[in-house]
C-alpha positions as CSV (number, residue, x, y, z in Angstrom):
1,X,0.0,0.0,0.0
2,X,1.5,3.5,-0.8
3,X,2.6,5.4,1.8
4,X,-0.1,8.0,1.8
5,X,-2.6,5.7,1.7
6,X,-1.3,3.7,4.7
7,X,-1.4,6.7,6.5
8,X,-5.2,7.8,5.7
9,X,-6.3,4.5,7.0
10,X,-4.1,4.9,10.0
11,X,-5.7,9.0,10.1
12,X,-9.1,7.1,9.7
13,X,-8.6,4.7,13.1
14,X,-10.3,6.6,15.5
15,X,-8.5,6.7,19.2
16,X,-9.1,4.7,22.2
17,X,-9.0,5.8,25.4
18,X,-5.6,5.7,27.8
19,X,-7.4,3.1,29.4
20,X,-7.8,0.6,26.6
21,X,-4.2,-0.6,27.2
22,X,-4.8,-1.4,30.8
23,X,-7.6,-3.6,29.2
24,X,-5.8,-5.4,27.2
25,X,-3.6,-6.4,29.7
26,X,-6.1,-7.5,31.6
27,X,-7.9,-9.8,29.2
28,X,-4.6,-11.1,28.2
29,X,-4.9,-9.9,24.3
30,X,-3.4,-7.5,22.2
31,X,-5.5,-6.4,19.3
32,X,-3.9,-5.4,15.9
33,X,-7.3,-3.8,15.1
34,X,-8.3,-1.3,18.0
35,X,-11.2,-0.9,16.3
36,X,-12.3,-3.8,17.1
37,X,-11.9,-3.4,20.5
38,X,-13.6,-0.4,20.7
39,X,-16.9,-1.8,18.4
40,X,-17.2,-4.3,21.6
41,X,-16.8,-2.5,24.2
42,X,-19.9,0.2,22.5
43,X,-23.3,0.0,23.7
44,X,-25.8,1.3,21.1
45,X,-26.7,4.0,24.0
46,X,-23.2,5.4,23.0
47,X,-22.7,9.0,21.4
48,X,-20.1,7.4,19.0
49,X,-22.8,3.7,18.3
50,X,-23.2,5.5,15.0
51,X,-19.3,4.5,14.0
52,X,-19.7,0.8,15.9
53,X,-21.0,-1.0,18.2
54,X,-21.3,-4.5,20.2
55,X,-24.3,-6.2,18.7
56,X,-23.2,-7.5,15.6
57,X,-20.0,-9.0,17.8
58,X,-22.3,-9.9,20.6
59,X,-23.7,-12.5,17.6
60,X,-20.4,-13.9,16.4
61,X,-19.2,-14.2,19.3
62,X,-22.0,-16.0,20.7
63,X,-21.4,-19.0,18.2
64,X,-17.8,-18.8,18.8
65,X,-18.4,-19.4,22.3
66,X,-20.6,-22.5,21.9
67,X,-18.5,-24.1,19.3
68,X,-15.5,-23.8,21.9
69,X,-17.4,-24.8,24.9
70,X,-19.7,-28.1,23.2
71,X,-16.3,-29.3,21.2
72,X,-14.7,-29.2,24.9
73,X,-17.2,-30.8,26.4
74,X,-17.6,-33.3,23.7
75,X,-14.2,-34.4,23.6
76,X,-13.2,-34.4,27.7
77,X,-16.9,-36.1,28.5
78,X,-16.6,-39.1,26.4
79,X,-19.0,-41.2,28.4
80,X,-21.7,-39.0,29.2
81,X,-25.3,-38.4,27.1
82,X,-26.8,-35.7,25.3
83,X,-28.5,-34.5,28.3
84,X,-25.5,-34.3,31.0
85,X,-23.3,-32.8,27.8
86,X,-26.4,-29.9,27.6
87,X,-26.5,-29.0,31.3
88,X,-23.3,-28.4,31.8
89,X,-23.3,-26.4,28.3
90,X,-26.2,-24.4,29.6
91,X,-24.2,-23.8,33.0
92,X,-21.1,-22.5,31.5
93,X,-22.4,-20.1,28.6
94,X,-25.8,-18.9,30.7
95,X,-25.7,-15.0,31.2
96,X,-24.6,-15.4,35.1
97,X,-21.9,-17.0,34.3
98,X,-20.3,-14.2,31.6
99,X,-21.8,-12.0,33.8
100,X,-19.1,-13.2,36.1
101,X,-16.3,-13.2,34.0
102,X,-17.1,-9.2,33.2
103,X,-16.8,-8.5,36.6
104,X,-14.1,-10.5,36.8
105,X,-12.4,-8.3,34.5
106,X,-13.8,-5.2,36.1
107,X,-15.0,-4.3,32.1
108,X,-18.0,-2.3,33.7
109,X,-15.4,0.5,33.8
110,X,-14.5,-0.1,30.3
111,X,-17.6,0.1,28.5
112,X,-18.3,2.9,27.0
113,X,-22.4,4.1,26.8
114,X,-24.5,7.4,27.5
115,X,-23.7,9.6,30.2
116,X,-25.8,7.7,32.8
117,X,-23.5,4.4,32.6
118,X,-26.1,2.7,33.9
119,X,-26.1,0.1,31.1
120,X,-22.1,-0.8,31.5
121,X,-24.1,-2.0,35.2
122,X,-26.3,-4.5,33.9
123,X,-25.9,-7.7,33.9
124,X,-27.0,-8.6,30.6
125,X,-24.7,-5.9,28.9
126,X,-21.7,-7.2,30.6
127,X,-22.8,-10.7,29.5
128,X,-23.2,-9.4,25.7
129,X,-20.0,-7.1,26.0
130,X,-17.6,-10.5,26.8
131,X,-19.2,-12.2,23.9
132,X,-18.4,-9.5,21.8
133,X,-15.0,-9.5,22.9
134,X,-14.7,-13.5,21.8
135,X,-15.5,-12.2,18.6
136,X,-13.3,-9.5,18.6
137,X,-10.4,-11.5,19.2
138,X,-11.6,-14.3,17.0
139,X,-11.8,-11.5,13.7
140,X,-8.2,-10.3,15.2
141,X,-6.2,-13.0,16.2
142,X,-8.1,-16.1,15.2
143,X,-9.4,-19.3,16.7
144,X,-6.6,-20.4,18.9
145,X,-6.3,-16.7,20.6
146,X,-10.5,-16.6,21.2
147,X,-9.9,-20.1,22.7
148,X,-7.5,-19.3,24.9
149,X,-9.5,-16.4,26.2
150,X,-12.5,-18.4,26.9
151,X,-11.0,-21.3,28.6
152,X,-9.0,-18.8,30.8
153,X,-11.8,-18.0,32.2
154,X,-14.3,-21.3,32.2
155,X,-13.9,-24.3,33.8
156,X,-15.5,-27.1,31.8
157,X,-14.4,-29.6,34.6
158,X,-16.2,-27.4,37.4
159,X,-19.0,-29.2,38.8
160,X,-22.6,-27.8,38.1
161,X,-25.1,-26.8,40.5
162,X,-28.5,-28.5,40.9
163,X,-29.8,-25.5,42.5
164,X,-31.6,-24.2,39.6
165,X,-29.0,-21.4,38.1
166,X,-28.6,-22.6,35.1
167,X,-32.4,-22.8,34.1
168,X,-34.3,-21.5,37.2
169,X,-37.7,-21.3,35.3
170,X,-37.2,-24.9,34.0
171,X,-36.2,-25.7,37.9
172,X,-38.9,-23.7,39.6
173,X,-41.9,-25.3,36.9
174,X,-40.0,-29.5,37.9
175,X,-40.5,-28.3,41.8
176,X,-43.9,-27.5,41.4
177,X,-44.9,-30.3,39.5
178,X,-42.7,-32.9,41.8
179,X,-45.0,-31.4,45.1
180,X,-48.4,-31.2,43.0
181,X,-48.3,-27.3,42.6
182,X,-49.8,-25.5,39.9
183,X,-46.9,-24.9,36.9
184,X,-45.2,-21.3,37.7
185,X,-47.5,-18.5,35.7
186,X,-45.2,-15.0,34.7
187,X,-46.9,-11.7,34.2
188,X,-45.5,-8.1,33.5
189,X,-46.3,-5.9,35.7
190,X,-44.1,-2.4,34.8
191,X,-41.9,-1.1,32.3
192,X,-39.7,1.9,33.3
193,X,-36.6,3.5,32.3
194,X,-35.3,4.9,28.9
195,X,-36.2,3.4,25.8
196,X,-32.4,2.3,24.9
197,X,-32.4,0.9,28.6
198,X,-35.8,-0.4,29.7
199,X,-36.5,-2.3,32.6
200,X,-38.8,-5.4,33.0
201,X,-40.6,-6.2,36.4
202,X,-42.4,-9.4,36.1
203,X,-44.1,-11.5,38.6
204,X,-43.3,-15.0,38.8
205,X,-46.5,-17.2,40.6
206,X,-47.3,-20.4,42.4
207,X,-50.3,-19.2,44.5
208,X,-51.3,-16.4,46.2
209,X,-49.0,-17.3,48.7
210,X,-45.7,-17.8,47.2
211,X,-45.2,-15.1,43.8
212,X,-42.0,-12.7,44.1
213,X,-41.4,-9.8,41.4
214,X,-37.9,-9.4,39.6
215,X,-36.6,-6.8,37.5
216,X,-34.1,-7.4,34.5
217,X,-33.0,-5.4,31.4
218,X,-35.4,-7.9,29.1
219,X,-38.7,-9.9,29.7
220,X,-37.0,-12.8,29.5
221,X,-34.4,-11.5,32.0
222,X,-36.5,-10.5,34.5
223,X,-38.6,-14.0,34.3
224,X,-35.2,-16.2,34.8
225,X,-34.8,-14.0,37.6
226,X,-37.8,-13.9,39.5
227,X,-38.3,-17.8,39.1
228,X,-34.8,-18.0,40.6
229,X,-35.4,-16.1,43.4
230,X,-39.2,-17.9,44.0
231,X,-37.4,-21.1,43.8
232,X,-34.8,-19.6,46.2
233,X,-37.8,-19.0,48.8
234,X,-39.8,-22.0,48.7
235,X,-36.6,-24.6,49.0
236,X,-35.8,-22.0,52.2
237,X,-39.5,-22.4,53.4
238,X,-39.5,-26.5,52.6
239,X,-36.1,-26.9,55.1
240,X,-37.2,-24.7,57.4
């Protein structure tokens, strides 16, 4: 590439903050494109969204994670079904879980939103932000470099809970029918915040007696979250 061009691409780059080299020593990964970087660290709340953002990483990365994680699990399980492969699948890739590994990595500090940074808080966006990063480093260093990301951070070999994490609204509606309970009903009951950041409170029923509300940044959300935390009560109420 002639020199002048070489150096209106370079021009073109735009900057990352100070801070972005501190991240990359954290995560372990140097990126040859900062751009990249940058894109997955974006919420679409952003000022500079219009240039870049996560979501289109968030999806990559997403199948780049569960590739990694089911060819790992495939290949160290070798005796075990469909079914025990899948829970421990669902385990290691669930939101909680990336959720973890963001504040692991203290990236709440990195990502960049609206003025509020309240998004950069929520779980959800932490969870899509490190899945955007596998991508990241998969577009910039390959498969071997994403790889080594993930499995620095999840172990495969780590025994899964039965507690009802993984899937508490699969967990919750088993409990119910094992003791003869009607199945678990959800309803929404508000919607509040800005319209780039909603939030969902939903009401997750047994009976009149036993129904808890939850909030979360989706529907979805909010209903994993409030059968976790109903499932949470009644266990505490059956051993006490």
């Amino acid at each position: 590439m002639p020199k002048d061009k070489a150096d209106d691409k370079k021009a073109a780059q735009p900057l990352m903050p100070a801070y972005a080299t501190a991240l990359q020593e954290v995560i372990g990964y140097e990126f040859k494109d900062i751009t990249l970087l940058r894109d997955a660290l974006t919420h679409k709340s952003a000022p500079n969204a219009s240039v870049g953002h996560y979501e289109r990483l968030e999806f990559l990365g997403d199948r780049v994670l569960g590739l990694e994680i089911s060819y790992a699990l495939f290949n160290h399980f070798k005796d075990e079904d469909q079914g025990y492969l899948t829970k421990r699948f669902h385990a290691l890739v669930q939101q909680n879980a990336l959720a973890g590994i963001a504040k692991t990595l203290d990236l709440s500090s990195y990502i960049i939103t609206d003025v509020t940074g309240q998004a950069a808080r929520q779980d959800k966006v932490m969870s899509d932000v490190v899945e955007a990063l596998i991508a990241a480093i998969f577009i910039d260093g390959g498969k071997d470099a994403a790889s080594q990301f993930i499995f620095r951070h999840l172990d495969i070999t780590k025994t899964t809970s039965d507690d009802g994490e993984a899937n508490p609204k699969s967990a919750l509606q088993e409990w119910a029918m094992a003791r003869k309970y009607p199945l678990p009903t959800y309803g929404l009951i508000e919607v509040s915040g800005p319209d780039h950041a909603p939030s969902f409170t939903i009401e997750a029923r047994l009976t009149d007696e036993y129904k808890l509300h939850a909030t979360g940044t989706s529907k979805k959300d909010a209903e994993q979250q409030a059968a976790r935390e109903l499932l949470r009560l009644l266990k505490q109420k059956e051993s006490s």
